[in-house]
C-alpha positions as CSV (number, residue, x, y, z in Angstrom):
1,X,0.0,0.0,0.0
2,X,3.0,2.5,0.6
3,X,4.1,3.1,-2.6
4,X,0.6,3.5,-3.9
5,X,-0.8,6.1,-0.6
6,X,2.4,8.2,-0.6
7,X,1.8,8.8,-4.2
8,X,-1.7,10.2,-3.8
9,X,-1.5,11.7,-0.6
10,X,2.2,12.8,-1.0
11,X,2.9,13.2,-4.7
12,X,-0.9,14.4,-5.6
13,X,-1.0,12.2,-8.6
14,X,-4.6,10.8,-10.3
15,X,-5.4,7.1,-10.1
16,X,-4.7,6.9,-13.6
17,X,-1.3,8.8,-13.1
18,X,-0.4,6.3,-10.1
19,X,-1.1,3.3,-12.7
20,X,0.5,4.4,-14.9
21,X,4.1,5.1,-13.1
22,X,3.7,1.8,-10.9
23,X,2.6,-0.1,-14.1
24,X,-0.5,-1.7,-12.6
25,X,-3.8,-1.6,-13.7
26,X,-6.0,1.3,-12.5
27,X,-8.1,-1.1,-10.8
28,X,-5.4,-2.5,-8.4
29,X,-4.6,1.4,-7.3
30,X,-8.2,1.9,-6.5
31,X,-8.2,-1.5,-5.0
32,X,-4.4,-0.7,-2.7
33,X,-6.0,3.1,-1.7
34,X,-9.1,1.6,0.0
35,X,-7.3,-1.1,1.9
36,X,-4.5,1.6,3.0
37,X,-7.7,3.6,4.1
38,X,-9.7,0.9,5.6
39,X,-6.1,0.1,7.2
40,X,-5.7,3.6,8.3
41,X,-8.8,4.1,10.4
42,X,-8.5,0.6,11.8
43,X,-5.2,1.9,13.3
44,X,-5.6,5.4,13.9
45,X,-9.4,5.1,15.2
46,X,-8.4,5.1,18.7
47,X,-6.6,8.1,18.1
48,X,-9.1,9.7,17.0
49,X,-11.3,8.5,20.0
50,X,-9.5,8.0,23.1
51,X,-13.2,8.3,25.1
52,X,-14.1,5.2,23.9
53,X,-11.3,3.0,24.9
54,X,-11.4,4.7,28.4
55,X,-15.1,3.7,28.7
56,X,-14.6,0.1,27.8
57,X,-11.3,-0.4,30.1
């Protein structure tokens, strides 16, 4: 997912840009930029809710 989220988020490139200078198809960067979102909030969730966790402990 790195090379693919750094290159949207960090490079500001279009899907089709990011297939096309990772050779993959563009539906394998739409495919790798959900899962490094859906990775993202999984991880950083808690972050952005501390209350939550302090409830549950």
């Amino acid at each position: 997912y790195r090379d693919t989220i750094a290159l949207q988020a960090f490079g500001e490139l279009s899907y089709d840009e990011i297939a096309k200078t990772l050779d993959i198809p563009l539906g394998t960067v739409m495919s790798r930029l959900n899962g490094a979102k859906k990775l993202l909030r999984e991880r950083l969730g808690s972050l952005a809710h501390p209350e939550e966790e302090a409830n549950t402990a």
